[in-house]
N, C-alpha and C positions, 0 to 999 in steps of 0.2 A: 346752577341748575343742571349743568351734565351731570353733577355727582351724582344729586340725586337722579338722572336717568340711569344712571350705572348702581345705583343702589336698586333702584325699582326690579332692572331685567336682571340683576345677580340676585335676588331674593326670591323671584321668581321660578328663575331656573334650579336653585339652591331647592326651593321648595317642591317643584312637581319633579325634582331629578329621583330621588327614592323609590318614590310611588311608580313612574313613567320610563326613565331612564336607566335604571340599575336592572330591571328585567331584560332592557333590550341588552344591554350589557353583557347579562349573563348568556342569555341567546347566542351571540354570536363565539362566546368563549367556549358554551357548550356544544355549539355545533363544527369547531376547530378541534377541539379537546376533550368531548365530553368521556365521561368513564362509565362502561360499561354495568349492567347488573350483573352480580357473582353469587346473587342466592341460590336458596336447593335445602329442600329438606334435612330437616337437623334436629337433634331431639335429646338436647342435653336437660338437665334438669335446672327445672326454674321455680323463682321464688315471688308470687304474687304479693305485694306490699299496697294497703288501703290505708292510708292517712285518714281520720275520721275524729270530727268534734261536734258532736248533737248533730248524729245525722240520724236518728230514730226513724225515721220516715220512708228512707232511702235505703239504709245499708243494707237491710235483710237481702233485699231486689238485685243489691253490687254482688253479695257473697254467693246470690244462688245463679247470677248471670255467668263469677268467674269456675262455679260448677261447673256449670253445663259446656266450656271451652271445652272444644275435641279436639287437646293436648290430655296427653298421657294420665291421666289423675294419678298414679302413682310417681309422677315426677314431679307435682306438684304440689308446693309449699305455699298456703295462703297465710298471711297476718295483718291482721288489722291491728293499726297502732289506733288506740285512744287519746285523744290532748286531755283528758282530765274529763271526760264527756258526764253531762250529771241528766240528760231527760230521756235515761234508758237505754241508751245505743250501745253500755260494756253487757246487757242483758240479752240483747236480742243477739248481738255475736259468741255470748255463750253458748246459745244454743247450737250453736255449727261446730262445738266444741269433738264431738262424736263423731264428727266427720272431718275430720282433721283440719277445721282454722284453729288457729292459735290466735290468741287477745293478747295483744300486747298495752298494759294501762300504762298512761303516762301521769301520777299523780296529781302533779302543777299544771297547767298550760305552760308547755314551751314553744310550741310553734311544730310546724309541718318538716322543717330543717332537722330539728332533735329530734326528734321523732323517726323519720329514715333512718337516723344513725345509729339509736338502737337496734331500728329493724335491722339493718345489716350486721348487728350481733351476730343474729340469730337465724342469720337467712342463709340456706342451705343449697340456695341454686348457683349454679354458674352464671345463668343468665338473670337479673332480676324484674322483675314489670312491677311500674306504679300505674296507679290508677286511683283515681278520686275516687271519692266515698257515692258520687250519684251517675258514675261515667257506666255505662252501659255498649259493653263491648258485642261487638259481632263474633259469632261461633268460632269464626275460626283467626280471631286475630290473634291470640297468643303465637299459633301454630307459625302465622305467616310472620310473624316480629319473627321468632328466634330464625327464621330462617337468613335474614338478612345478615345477622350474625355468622351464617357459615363462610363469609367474608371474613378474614382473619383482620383485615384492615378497619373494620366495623367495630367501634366502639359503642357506639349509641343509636338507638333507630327510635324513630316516632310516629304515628299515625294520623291517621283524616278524621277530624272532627267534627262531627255536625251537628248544630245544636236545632232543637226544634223548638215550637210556641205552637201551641192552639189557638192563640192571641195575635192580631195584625199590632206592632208598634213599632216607633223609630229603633227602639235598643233592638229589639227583637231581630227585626229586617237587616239593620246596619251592622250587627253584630254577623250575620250568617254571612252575610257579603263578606265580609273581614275577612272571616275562618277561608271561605273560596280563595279570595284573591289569597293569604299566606300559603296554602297549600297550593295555589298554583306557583310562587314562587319557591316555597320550597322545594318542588319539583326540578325546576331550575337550576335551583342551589345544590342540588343532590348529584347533577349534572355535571356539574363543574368542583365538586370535592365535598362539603361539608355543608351543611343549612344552618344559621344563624341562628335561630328562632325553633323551639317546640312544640307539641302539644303537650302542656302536664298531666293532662289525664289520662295517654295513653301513647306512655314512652316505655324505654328500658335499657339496661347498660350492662355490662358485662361487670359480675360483681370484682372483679379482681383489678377494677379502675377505678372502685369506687373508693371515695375519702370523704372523713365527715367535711359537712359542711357547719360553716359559723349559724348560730341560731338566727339572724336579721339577714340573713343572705337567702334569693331566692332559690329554690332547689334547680328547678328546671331549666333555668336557665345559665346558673355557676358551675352543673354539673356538666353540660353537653361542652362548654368554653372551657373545663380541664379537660375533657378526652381530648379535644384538638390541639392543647398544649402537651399533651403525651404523644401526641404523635398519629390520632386516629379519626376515623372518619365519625361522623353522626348523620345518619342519612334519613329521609323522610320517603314513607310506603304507603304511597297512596290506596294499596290494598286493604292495609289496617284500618280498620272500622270503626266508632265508639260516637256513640250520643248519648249529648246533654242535655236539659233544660236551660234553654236560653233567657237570658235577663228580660223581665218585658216591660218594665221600669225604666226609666232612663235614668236616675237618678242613682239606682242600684247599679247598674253599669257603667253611672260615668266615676260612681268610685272604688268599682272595681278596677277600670282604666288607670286610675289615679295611683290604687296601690301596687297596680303589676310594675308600672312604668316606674315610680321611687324605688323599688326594690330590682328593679332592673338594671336600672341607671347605678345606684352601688355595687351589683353583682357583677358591672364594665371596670368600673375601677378596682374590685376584688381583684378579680381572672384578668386584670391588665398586662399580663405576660405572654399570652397570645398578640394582643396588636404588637406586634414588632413586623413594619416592611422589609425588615432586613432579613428574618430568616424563617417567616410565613407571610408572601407580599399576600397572594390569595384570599388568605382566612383574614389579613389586616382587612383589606377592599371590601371583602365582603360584610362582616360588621362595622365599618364604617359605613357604609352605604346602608345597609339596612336599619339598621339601629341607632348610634349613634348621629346622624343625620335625621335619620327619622324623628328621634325623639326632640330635635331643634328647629323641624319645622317652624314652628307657630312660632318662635323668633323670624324666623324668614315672613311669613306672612302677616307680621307687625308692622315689620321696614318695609311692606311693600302696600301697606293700607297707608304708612304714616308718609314714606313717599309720595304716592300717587295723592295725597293729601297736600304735599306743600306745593307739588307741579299743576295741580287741578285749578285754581287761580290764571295762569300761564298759558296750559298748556290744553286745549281743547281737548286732544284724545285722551288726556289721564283723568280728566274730568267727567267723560266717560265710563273710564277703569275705576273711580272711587265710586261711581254710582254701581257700577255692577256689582262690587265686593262686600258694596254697603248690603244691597239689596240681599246676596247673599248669605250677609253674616243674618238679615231680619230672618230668611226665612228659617235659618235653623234655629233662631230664637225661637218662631213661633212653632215651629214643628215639637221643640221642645215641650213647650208647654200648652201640646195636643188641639190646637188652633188656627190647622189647616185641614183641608178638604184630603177625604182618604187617599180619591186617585193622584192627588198631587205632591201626598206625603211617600207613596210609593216610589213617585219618581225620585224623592230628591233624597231617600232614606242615605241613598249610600252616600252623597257628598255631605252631607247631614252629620251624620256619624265620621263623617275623615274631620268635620269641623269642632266635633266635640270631643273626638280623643286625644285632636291636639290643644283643647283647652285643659284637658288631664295633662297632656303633658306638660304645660307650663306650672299647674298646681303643683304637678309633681315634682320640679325643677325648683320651685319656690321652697316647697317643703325639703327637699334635701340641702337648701343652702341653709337653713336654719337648723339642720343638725336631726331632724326627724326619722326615727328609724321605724319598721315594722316586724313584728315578729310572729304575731299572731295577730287573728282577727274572724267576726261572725262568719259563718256559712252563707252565700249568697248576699250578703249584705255591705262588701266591701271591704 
C-alpha cells in the first residue's frame, strides 16, 4: 500500500507540475537572470507567406488585411501557397495579382510543410512572416515582429493570439483560456532565453535560418526547435496581435488537439538535438517541462485515478480523492455533451478543456505508437 501512496502523490505532482510548477520555476530564473528587450525599429525587407487550402471564404479578407500592415509596401513580398485548392481560392488570390501577391499552386496536396519550402524559393525578404489563410493581423504587427529581430540574437519571434466566437461553448471558452495561459507563459520563457511553443499563425524567422522541412513534420513547431539548435533565440511579443475564429465544436477541437499534439510529439524526436543537458541544460528544461511532460500528463492522471482506486477500499482520505476525480472526470463528460447549466459550464470551461486536451494527448500517443503520420488535413476540421 505505501507504493501505491508514492504512486498517487508522484503522479500527482508529475501532473500539475507543468501546468503549476514550471512557471514558478521560470519566475524565479527570470527574476535572477532574466534578459533584457533589445528591439527598435528595423525595416529590412520581408516576405509575407499564406499557406491556403479551400479557404475561398477567408483569404480574400487575409490578403487585404496583410495590405493594409503599415510596413513599407514596397518592402513587401506577399505569396500565397495553394495545397492543390479546388472551390475558388487560386481565383480569388488572382485577383491581387496587380498588386503584387504572387500565387504559388501546389498541384497535389502535400501539406503546409511543402508548401513553405517552395515559398522560401522564391521569397525575397530577409525577414519571413507566416500566417494562416483566416489569421487576421493588427495594423501594426508586421512592423513590431521585424523589430524584435534587430536583436541579432533573435532567430524567431511569435505573437499573441486571440481567438474569438460569437457563440458561448466549452471549445470556444477552454480554447481562449489556453491561448492566455501559453502566452503568459511564454512571456516567461522569453525571459529566461527562448519560448518552447508558438503561435503558427503569426510567427516569422529570419530567412537565412530557414531549412526545408520533412513534409509529416510540424512547421511551427520543428522550425523554432532548429533556430535554438543553431544557436538563437525565439522570443514571444506580446505586442503582436492576430485573431482567429475559434473552434466552437468540441469535437472539432478535440481533433485538432489531437493532430497538433501527433505531429508535435514527432517534430520532439525530429529536432532531438536540442535536448542535450549537456550543452543546452536551459532549452533541455524548458521543453521538457513544457512539452514533453505536458504531453504525458494524462498518463500521470491514469496512475493517480487507478491508485486512489486501489487505496480507496483502505484508505478513507483516497476514497474521497476517487470520488472527487470521478465527479470530475463526470462533469467534463457532461459538459462535453452540452448537458450542463451555462453558469456552471463557465465555471468549469477551463478545467474542462485541460481534461480534454489530455485525452487528445493519449489518442495522440496511441496513434503515433501505431506508426500514424499526418501531412495534410481539412481546414478547421482537424
Amino acid at each position: 500500500m505505501h507504493v501505491a501512496v508514492l504512486v498517487f502523490v508522484a503522479s500527482v505532482v508529475l501532473a500539475a507540475y507543468p501546468i503549476l510548477g514550471y512557471p514558478v520555476v521560470l519566475m524565479v530564473i527570470g527574476a535572477l537572470w532574466g534578459r533584457p528587450d533589445r528591439r527598435r525599429p528595423w525595416t529590412p525587407r520581408v516576405t509575407v507567406v499564406i499557406p491556403a487550402y479551400n479557404e475561398v471564404a477567408c483569404i480574400g479578407g487575409t490578403i487585404e488585411n496583410k495590405l493594409r500592415q503599415d510596413y513599407p509596401r514596397e518592402l513587401t513580398q506577399i505569396i500565397v501557397v495553394s495545397d492543390a485548392s479546388d472551390d475558388g481560392t487560386d481565383d480569388v488570390v488572382a485577383t491581387y495579382a496587380d498588386r503584387g501577391v504572387t500565387l504559388l499552386r501546389q498541384e497535389a496536396r502535400r501539406g503546409k510543410a511543402q508548401g513553405l519550402n517552395s515559398a522560401i524559393r522564391i521569397a525575397t525578404g530577409e525577414i519571413v512572416v507566416f500566417s494562416d489563410a483566416n489569421s487576421e493581423f493588427a495594423p501594426d504587427a508586421i512592423r513590431l515582429m521585424v523589430e524584435d529581430f534587430a536583436d541579432p540574437s533573435v532567430g524567431y519571434v511569435t505573437g499573441d493570439l486571440v481567438l474569438y466566437s460569437a457563440e458561448s461553448s466549452v471549445a470556444a471558452a477552454g480554447g481562449g483560456f489556453y491561448q492566455r495561459y501559453e502566452g503568459w507563459l511564454r512571456r516567461l520563457e522569453t525571459r529566461v532565453g527562448s519560448v518552447v511553443g508558438v503561435n503558427g499563425g503569426v510567427d516569422a524567422i529570419r530567412r537565412s535560418l530557414y531549412e526545408d522541412i520533412p513534409p509529416d513534420q510540424i512547421t511551427d513547431f520543428v522550425l523554432p526547435l532548429r533556430v535554438m539548435t543553431a544557436g538563437f533565440r525565439v522570443v514571444y511579443d506580446e505586442r503582436v496581435r492576430s485573431r482567429e475564429a475559434a473552434n466552437t465544436e468540441i469535437d472539432a477541437e478535440f481533433r485538432m488537439r489531437v493532430r497538433v499534439s501527433l505531429r508535435a510529439i514527432r517534430g520532439l524526436w525530429y529536432a532531438r538535438r536540442v535536448l542535450n543537458p549537456l550543452t543546452r541544460p536551459l532549452a533541455t528544461f524548458c521543453i521538457a517541462s513544457h512539452k514533453v511532460l505536458r504531453y504525458a500528463t494524462w498518463a500521470f492522471m491514469a496512475l493517480a485515478l487507478a491508485s486512489s482506486a486501489l487505496l480507496a477500499p483502505v484508505r478513507p482520505l483516497f476514497a474521497w480523492l476517487l470520488a472527487l476525480q470521478a465527479a470530475g472526470y463526470l462533469v467534463v463528460f457532461l459538459m462535453a455533451r452540452n448537458r450542463l447549466p451555462a453558469a456552471l459550464q463557465r465555471l468549469a470551461a477551463a478545467p474542462a478543456y485541460f481534461v480534454i486536451a489530455n485525452v487528445a494527448f493519449a489518442v495522440a500517443c496511441w496513434r503515433l505508437l501505431r506508426g500514424e503520420k499526418m501531412q495534410t488535413w481539412k481546414p478547421r476540421a482537424g
